[in-house]
VOTOR-519428 format. One record per residue (C-alpha): residue number from 1; x, y, z. Coordinates in Angstrom, 3 decimals. Example, Ala and Ser with C-alpha at 12.3 -4.5 7.8 and 13.67 -1.06 7.14 Angstrom:
PT   resi         c1         c2         c3
PT      1     12.300     -4.500      7.800
PT      2     13.670     -1.060      7.140
//
This chain:
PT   resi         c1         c2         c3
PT      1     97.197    120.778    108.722
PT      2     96.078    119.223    111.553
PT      3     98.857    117.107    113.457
PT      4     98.995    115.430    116.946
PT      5    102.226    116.251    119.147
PT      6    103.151    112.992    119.383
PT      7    103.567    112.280    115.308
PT      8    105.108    115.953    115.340
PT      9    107.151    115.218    117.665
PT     10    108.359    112.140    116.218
PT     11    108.534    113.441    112.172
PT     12    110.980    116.353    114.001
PT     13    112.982    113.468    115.722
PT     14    113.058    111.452    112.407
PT     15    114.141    114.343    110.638
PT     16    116.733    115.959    112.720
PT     17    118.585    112.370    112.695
PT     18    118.413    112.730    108.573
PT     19    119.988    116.009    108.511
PT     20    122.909    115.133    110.958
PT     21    123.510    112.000    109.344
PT     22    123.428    113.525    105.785
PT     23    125.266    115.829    106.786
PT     24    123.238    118.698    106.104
PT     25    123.443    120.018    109.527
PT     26    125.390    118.373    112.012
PT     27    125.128    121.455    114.663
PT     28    122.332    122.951    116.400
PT     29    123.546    126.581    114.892
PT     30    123.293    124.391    111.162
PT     31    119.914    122.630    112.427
PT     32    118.397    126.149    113.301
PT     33    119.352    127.452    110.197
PT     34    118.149    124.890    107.696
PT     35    115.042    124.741    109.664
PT     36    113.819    127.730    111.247
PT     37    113.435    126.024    114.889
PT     38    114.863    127.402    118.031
PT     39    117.791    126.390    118.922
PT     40    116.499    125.137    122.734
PT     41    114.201    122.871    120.229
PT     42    117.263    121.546    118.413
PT     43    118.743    121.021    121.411
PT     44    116.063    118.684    122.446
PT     45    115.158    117.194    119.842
PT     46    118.680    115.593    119.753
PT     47    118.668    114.809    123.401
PT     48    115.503    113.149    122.581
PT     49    116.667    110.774    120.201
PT     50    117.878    108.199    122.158
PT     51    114.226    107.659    123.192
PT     52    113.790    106.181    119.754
PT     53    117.188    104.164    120.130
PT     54    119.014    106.628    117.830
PT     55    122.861    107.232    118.897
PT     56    123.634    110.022    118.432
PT     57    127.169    111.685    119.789
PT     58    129.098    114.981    119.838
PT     59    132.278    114.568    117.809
PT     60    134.824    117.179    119.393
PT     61    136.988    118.686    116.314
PT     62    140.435    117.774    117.139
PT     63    142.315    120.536    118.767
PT     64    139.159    122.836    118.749
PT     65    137.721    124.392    121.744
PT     66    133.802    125.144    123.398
PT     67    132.294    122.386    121.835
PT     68    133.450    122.959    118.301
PT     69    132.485    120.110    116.007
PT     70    129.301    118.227    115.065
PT     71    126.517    115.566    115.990
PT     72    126.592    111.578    114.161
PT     73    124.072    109.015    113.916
PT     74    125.881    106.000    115.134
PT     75    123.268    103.672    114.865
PT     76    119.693    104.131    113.302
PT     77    118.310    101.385    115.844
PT     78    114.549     99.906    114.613
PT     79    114.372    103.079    112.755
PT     80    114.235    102.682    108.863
PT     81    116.680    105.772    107.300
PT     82    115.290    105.157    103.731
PT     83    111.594    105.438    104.948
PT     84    112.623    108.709    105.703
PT     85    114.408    109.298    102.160
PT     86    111.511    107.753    100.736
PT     87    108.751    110.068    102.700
PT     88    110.931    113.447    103.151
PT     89    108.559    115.886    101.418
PT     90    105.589    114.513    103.363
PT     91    107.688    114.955    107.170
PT     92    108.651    118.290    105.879
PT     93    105.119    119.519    104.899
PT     94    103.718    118.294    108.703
PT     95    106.548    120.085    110.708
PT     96    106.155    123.202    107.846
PT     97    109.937    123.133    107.561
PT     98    111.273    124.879    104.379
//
């Protein structure tokens, strides 16, 4: 499949928002596990959601040390969260994402 960067780019933003806010993987160890990318990628790829007016934050566990805890969507901005529901398979088959 043939895919520009830019919608690549922005199906991998769309759906690294999904799995922190699900709660699927709220880590970049947990995001490079469900989906194969490197974890500089992950790393990105959350640093680049605020482009699309995603917050996204670091929650520190309480009482934990070096960065233990997890990424949360505070706010979804213009961006639709059941679009992505709705079109998951289809974001999944562009980025070839298990």
């Amino acid at each position: 499949m043939d895919v520009s960067k830019t919608k690549s780019s922005f199906y991998r933003r769309l759906y690294v928002a999904y799995l922190i806010d699900s709660e699927i993987a709220s880590s970049v160890p947990a995001l490079t596990e469900v989906t194969g990318m490197p974890r500089r990628t992950a790393q990105d790829t959350i640093a680049a959601l605020a482009d699309l007016d995603i917050v996204c934050e670091f929650e520190q566990l309480d009482g934990a040390r070096n960065h233990a805890g997890g990424y949360r969507i505070r706010d979804w901005g213009a961006i639709d969260r059941q679009w992505i529901e709705r079109n998951l398979a289809r974001i999944k088959r562009v980025l070839e994402y298990p």
